[in-house]
ROLO-994249 format. One record per atom (N, C-alpha, C, O, CB): x, y, z; residue number from 1; residue in one letter. Coordinates in nm, 3 decimals. Atoms other than C-alpha are relative to their C-alpha. Glycine has a CB too. Layout:
BEGIN
+---------+---------+---------+-----+---+
:       X :       Y :       Z :   k : r :
+---------+---------+---------+-----+---+
:       X :       Y :       Z : NUM : A :
...
+---------+---------+---------+-----+---+
This chain:
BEGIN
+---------+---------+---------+-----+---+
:       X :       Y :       Z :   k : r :
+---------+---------+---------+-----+---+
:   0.105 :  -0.094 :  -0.036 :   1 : X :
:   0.602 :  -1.809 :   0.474 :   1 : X :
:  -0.062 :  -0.045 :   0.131 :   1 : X :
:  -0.094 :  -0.159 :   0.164 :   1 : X :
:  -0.107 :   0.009 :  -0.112 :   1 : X :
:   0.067 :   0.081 :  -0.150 :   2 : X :
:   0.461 :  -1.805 :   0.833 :   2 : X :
:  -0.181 :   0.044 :   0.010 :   2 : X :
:  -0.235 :   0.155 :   0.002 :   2 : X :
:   0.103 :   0.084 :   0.181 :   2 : X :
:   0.148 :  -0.090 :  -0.011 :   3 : X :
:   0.088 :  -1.772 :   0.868 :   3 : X :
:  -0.058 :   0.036 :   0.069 :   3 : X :
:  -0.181 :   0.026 :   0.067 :   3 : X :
:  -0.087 :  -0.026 :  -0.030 :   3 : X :
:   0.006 :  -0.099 :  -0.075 :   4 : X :
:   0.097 :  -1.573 :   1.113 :   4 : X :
:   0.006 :   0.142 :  -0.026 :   4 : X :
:  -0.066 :   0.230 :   0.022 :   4 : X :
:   0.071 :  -0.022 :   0.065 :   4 : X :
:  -0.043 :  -0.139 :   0.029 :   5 : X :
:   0.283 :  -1.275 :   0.938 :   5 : X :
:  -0.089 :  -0.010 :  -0.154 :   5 : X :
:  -0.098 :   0.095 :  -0.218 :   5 : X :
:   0.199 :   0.030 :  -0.002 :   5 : X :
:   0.090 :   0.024 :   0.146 :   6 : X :
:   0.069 :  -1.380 :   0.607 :   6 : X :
:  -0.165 :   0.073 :   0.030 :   6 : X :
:  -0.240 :   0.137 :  -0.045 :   6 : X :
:  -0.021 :  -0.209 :  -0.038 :   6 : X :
:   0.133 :  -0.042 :   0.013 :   7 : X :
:  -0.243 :  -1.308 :   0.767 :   7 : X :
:  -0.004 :   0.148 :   0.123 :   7 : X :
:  -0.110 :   0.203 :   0.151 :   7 : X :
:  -0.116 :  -0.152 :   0.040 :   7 : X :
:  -0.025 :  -0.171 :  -0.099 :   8 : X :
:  -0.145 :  -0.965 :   1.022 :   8 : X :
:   0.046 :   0.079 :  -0.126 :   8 : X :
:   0.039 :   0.202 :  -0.118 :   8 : X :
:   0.160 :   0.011 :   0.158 :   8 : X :
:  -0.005 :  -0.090 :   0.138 :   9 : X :
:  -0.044 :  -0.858 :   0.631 :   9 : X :
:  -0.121 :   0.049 :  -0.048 :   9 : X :
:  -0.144 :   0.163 :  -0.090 :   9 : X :
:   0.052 :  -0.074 :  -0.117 :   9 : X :
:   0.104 :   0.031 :   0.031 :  10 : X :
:  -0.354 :  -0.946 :   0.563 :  10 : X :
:  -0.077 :   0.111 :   0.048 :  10 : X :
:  -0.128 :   0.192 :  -0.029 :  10 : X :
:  -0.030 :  -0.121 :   0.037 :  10 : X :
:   0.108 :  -0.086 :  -0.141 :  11 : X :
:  -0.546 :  -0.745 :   0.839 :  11 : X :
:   0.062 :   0.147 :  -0.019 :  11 : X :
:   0.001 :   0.248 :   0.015 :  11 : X :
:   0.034 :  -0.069 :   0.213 :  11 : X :
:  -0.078 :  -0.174 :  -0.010 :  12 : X :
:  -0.283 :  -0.424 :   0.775 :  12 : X :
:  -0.067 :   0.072 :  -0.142 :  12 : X :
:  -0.103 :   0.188 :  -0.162 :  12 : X :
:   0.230 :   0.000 :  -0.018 :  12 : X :
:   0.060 :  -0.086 :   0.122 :  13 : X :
:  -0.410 :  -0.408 :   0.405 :  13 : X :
:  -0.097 :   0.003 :  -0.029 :  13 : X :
:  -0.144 :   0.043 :  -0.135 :  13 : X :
:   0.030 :  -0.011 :  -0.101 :  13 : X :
:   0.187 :   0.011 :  -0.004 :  14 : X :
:  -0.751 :  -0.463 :   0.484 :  14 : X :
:  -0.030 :   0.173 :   0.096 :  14 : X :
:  -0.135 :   0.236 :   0.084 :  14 : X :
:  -0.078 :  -0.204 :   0.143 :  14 : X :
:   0.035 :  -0.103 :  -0.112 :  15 : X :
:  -0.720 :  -0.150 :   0.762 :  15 : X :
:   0.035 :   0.076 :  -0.087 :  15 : X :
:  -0.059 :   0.154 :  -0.104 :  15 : X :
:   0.063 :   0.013 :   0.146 :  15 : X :
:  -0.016 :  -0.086 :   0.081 :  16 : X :
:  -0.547 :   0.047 :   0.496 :  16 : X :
:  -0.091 :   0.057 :  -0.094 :  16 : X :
:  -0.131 :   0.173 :  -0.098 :  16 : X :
:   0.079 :  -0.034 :  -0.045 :  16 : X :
:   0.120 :   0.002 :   0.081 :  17 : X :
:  -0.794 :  -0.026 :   0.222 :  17 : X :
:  -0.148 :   0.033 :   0.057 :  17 : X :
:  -0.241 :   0.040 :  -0.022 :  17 : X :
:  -0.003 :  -0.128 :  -0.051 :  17 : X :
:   0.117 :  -0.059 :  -0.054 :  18 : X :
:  -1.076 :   0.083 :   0.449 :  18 : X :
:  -0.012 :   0.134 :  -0.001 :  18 : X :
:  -0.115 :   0.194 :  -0.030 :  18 : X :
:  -0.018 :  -0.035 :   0.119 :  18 : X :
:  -0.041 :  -0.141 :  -0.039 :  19 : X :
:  -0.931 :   0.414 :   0.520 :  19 : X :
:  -0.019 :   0.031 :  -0.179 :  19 : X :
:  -0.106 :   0.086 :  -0.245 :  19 : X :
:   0.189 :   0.024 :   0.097 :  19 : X :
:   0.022 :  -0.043 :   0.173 :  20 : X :
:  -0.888 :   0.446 :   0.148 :  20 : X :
:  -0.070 :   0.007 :  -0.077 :  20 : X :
:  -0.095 :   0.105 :  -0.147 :  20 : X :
:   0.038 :  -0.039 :  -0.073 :  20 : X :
:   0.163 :  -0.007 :   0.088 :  21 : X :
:  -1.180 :   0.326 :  -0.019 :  21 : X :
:  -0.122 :   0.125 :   0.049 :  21 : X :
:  -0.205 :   0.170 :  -0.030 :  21 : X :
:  -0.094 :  -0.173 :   0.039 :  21 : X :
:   0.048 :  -0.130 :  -0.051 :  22 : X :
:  -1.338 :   0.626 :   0.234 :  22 : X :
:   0.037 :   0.106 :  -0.032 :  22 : X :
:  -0.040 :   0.195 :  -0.068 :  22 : X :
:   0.009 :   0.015 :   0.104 :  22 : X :
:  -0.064 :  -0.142 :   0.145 :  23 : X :
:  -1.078 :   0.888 :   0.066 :  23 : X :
:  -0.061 :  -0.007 :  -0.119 :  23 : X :
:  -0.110 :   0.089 :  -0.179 :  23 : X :
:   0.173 :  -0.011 :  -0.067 :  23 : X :
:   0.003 :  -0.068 :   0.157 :  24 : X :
:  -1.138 :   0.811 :  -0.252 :  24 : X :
:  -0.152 :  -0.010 :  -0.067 :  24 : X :
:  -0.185 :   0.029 :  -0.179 :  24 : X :
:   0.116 :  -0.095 :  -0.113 :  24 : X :
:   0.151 :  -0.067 :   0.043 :  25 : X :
:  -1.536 :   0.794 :  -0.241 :  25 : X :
:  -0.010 :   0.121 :   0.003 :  25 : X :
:  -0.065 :   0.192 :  -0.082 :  25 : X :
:  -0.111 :  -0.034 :   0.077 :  25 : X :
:   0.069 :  -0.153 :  -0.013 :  26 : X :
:  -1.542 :   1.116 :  -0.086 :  26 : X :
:   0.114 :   0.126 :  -0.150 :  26 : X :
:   0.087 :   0.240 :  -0.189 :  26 : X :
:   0.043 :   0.071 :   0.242 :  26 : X :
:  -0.031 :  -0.077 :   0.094 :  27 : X :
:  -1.279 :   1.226 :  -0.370 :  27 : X :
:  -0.062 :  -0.015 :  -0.138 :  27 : X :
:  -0.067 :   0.081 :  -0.214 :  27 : X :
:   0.120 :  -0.007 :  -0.004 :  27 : X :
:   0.106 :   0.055 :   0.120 :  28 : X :
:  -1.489 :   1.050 :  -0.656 :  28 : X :
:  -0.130 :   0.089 :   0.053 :  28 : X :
:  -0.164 :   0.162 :  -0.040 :  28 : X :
:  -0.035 :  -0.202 :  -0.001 :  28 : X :
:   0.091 :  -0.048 :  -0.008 :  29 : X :
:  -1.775 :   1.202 :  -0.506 :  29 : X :
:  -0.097 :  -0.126 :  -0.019 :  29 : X :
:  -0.215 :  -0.095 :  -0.033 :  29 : X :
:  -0.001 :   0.109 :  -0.077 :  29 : X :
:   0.128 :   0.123 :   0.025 :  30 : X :
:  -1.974 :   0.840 :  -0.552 :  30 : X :
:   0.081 :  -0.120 :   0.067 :  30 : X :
:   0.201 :  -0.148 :   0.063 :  30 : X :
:  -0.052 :  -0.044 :  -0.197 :  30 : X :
:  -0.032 :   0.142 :  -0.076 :  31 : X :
:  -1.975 :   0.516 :  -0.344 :  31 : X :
:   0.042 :  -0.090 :  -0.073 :  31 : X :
:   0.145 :  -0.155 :  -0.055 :  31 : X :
:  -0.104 :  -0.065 :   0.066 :  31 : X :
:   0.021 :   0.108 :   0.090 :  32 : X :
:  -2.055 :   0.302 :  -0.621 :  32 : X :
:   0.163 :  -0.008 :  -0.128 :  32 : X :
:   0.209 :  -0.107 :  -0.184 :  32 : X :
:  -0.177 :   0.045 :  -0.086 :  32 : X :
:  -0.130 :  -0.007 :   0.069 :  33 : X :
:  -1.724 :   0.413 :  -0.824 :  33 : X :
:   0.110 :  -0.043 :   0.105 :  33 : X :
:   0.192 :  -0.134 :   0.094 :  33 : X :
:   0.027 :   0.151 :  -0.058 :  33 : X :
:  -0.131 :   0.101 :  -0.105 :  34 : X :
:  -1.499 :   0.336 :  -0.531 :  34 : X :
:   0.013 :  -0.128 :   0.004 :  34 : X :
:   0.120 :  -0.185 :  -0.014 :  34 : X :
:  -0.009 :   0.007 :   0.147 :  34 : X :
:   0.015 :   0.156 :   0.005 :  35 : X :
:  -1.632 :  -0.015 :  -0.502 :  35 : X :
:   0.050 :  -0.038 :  -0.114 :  35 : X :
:   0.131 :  -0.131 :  -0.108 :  35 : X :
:  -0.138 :  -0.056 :   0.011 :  35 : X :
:  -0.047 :   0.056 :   0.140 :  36 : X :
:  -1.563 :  -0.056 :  -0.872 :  36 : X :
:   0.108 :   0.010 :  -0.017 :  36 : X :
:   0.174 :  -0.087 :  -0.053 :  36 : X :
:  -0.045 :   0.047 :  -0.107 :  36 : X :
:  -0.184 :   0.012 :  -0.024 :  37 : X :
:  -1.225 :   0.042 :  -0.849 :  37 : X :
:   0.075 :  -0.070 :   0.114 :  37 : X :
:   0.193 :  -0.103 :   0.103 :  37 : X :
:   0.064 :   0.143 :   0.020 :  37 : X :
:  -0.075 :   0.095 :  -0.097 :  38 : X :
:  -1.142 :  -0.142 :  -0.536 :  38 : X :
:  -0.020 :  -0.184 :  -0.030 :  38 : X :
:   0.044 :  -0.276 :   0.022 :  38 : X :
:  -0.067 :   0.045 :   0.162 :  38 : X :
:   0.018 :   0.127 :   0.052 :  39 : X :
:  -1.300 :  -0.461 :  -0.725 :  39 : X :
:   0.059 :  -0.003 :  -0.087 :  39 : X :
:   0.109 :  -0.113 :  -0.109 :  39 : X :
:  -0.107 :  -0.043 :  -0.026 :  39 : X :
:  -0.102 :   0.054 :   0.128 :  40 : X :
:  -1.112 :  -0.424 :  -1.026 :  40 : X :
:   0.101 :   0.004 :   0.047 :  40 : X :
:   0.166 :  -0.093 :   0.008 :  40 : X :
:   0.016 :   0.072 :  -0.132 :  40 : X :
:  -0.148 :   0.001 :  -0.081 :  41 : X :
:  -0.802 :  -0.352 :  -0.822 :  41 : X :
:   0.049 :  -0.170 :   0.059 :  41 : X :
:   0.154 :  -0.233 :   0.044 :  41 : X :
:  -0.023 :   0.118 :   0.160 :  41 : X :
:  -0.012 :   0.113 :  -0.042 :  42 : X :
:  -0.898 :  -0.675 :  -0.633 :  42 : X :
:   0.032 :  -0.125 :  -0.107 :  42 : X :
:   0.100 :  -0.224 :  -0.080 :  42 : X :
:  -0.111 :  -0.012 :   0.069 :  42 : X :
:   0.034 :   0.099 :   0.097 :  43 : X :
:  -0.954 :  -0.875 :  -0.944 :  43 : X :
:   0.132 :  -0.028 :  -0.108 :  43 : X :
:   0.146 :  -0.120 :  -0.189 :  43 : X :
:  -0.139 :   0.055 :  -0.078 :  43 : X :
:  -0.152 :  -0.011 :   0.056 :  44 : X :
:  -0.575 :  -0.769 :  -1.074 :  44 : X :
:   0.049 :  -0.078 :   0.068 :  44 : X :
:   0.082 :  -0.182 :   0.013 :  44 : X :
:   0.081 :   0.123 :   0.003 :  44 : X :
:  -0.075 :   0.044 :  -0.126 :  45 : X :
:  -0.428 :  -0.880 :  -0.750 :  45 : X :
:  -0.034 :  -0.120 :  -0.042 :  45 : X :
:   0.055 :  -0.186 :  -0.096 :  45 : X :
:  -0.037 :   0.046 :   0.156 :  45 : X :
:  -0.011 :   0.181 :   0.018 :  46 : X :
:  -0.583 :  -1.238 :  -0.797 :  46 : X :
:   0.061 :  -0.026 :  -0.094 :  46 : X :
:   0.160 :  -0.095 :  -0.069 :  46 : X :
:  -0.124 :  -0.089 :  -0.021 :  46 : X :
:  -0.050 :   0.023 :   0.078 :  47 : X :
:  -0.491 :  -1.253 :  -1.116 :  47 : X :
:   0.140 :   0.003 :  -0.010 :  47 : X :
:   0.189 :  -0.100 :  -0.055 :  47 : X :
:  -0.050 :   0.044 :  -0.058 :  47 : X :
:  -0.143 :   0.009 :  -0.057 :  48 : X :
:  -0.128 :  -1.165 :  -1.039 :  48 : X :
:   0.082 :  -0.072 :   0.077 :  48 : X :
:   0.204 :  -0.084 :   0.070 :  48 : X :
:   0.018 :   0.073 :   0.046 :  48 : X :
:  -0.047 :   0.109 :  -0.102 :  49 : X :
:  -0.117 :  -1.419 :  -0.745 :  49 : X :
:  -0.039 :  -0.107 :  -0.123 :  49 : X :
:   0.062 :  -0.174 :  -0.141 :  49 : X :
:  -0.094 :  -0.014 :   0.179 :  49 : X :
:   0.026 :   0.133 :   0.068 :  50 : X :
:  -0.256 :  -1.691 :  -1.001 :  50 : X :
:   0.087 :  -0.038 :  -0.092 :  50 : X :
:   0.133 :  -0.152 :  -0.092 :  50 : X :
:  -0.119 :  -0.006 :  -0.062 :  50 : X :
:  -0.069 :  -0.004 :   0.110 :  51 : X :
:  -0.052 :  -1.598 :  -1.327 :  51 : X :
:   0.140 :   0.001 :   0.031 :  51 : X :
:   0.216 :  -0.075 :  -0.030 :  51 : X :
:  -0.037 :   0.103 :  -0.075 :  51 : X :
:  -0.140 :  -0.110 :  -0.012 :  52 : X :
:   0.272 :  -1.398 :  -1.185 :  52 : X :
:   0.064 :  -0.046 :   0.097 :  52 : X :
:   0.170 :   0.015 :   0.108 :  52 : X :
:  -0.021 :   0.163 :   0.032 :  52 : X :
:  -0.083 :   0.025 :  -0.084 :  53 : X :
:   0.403 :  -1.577 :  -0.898 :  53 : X :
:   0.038 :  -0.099 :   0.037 :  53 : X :
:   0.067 :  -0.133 :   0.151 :  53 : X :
:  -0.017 :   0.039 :   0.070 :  53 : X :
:  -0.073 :   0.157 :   0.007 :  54 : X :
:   0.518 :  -1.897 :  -0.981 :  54 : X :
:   0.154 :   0.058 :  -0.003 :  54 : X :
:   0.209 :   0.138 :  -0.080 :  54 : X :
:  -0.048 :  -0.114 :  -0.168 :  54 : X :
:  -0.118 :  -0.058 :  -0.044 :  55 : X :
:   0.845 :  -1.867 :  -0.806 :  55 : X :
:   0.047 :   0.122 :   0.044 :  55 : X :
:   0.164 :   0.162 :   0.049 :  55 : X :
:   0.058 :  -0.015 :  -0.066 :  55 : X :
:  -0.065 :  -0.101 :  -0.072 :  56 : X :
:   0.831 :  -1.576 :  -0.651 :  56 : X :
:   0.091 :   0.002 :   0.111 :  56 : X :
:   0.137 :  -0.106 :   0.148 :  56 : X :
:  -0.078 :   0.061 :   0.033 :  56 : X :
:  -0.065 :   0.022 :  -0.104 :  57 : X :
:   1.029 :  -1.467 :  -0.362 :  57 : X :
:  -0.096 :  -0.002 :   0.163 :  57 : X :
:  -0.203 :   0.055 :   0.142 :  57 : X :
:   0.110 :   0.108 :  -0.016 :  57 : X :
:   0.068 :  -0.043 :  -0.091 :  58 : X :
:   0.873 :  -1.466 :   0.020 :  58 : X :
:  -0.029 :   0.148 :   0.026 :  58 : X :
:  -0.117 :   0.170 :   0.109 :  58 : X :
:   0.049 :  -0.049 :   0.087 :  58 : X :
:   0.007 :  -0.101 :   0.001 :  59 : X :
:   0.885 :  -1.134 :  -0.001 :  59 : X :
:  -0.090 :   0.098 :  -0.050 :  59 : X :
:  -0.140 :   0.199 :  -0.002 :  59 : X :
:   0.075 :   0.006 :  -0.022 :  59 : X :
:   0.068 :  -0.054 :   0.137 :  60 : X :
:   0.717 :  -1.051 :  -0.318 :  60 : X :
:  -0.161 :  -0.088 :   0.083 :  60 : X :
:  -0.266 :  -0.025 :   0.094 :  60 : X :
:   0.094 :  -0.084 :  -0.208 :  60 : X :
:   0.117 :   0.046 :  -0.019 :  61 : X :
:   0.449 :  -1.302 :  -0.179 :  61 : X :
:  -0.043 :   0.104 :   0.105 :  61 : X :
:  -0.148 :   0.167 :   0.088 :  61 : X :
:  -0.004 :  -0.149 :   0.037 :  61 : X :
:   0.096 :  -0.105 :  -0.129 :  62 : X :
:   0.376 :  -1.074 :   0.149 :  62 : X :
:  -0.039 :   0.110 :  -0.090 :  62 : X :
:  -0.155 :   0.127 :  -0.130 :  62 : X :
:   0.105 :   0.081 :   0.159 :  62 : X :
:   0.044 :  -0.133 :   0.086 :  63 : X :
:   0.388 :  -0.762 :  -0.054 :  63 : X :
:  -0.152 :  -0.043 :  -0.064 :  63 : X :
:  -0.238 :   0.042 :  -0.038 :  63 : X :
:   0.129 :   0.040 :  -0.142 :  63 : X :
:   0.071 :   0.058 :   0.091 :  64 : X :
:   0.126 :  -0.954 :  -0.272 :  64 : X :
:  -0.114 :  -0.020 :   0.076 :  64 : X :
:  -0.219 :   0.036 :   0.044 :  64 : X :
:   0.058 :  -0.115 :  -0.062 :  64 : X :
:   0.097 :  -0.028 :  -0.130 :  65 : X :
:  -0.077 :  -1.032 :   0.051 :  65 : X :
:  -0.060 :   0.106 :   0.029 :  65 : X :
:  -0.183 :   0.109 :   0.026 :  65 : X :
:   0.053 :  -0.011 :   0.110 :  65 : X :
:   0.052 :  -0.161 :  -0.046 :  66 : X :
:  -0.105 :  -0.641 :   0.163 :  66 : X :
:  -0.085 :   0.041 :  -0.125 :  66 : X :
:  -0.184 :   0.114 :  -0.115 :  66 : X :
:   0.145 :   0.131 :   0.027 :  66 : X :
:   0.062 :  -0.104 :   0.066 :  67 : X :
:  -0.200 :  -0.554 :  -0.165 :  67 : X :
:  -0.128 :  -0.095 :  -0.017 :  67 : X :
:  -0.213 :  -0.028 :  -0.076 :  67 : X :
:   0.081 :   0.067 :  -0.140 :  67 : X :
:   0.119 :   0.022 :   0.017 :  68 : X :
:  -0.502 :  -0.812 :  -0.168 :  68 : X :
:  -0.075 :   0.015 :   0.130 :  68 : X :
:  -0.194 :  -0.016 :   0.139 :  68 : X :
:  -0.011 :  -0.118 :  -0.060 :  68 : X :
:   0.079 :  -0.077 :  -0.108 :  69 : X :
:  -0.596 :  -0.681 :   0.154 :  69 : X :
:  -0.036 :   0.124 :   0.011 :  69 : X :
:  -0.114 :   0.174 :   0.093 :  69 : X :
:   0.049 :  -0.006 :   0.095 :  69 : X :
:   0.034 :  -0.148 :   0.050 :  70 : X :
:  -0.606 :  -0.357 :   0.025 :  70 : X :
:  -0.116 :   0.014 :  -0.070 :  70 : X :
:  -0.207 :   0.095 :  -0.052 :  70 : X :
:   0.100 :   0.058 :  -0.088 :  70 : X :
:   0.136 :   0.039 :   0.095 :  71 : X :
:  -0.842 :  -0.497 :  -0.251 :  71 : X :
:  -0.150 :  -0.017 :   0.113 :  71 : X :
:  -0.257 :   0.038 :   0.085 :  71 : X :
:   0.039 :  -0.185 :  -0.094 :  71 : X :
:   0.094 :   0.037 :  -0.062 :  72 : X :
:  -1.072 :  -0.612 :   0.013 :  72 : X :
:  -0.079 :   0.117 :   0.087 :  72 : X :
:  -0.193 :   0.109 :   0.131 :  72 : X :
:   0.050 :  -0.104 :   0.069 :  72 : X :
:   0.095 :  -0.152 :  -0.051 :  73 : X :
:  -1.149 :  -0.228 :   0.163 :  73 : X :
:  -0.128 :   0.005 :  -0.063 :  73 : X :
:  -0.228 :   0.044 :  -0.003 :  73 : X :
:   0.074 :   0.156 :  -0.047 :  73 : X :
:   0.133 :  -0.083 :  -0.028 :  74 : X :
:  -1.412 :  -0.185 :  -0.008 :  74 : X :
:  -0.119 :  -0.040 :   0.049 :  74 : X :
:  -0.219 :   0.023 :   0.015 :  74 : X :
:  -0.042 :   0.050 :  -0.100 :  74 : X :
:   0.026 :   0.095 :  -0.101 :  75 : X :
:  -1.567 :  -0.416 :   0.220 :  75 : X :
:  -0.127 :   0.141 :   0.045 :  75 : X :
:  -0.237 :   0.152 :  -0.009 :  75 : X :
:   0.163 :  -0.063 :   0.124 :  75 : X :
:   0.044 :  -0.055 :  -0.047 :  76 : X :
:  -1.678 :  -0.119 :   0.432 :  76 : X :
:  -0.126 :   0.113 :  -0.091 :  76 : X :
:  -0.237 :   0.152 :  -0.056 :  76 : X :
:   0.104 :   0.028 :   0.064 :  76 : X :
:   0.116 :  -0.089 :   0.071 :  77 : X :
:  -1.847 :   0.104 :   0.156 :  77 : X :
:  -0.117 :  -0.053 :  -0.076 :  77 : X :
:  -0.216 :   0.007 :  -0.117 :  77 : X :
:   0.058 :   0.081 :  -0.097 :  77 : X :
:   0.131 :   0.113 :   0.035 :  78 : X :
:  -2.049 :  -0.232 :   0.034 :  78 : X :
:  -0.078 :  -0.007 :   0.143 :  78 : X :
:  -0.199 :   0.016 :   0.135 :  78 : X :
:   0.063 :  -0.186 :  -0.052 :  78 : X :
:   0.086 :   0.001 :  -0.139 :  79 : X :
:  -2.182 :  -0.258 :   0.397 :  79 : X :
:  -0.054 :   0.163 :  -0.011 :  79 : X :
:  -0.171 :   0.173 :  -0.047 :  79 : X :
:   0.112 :  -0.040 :   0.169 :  79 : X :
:   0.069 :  -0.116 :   0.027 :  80 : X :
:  -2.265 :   0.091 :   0.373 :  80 : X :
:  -0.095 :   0.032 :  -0.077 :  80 : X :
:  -0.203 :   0.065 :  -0.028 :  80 : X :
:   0.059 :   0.065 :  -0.025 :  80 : X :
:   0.092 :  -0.013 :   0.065 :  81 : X :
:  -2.435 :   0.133 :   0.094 :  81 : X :
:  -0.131 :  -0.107 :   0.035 :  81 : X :
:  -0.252 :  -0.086 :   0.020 :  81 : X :
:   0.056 :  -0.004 :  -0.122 :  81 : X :
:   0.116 :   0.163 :   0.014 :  82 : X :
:  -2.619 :  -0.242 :   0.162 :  82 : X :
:  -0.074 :   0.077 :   0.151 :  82 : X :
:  -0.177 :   0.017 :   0.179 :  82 : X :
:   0.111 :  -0.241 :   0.030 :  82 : X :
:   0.080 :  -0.029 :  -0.085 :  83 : X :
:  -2.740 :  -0.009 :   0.508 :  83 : X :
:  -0.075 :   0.089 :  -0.056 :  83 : X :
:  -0.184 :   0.102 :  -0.001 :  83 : X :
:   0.048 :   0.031 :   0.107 :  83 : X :
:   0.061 :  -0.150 :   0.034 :  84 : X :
:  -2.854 :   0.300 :   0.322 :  84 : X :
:  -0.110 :  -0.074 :  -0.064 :  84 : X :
:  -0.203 :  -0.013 :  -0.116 :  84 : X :
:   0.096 :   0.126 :  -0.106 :  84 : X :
+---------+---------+---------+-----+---+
């Protein structure tokens, strides 16, 4: 694994998960439900890196990367709300 391409994974599923956690408030219709689903989402992902990937492949680990950078969107709708 290079940690270089570990953490530009990183940064792609963090840009994704921003964009998204903004879809799916405005499709929830509530801030506070997005966050909760992008924290329980997050809270799988660790658990999956902790439990599930003894011996994975490099591969499976990046994938595994994007998707806890995905977790980390809702980043933007906690700053939001924490301005409102």
């Amino acid at each position: 694994m290079l940690p270089n391409r570990v953490i530009a994974l990183f940064y792609t599923g963090i840009a994704v998960g921003d964009i998204g956690s903004g879809l799916l408030s405005q499709l929830l219709r509530s801030r506070r439900k997005a966050v909760f689903a992008f924290l329980f989402f997050s809270i799988v992902t660790n658990l999956v890196l902790v439990f599930a990937m003894n011996g994975a492949s490099t591969v499976a680990l990046y994938v595994l990367v994007i998707f806890l950078g995905l977790g980390m969107g809702y980043w933007v709708l906690f700053v939001t709300i924490a301005a409102e």
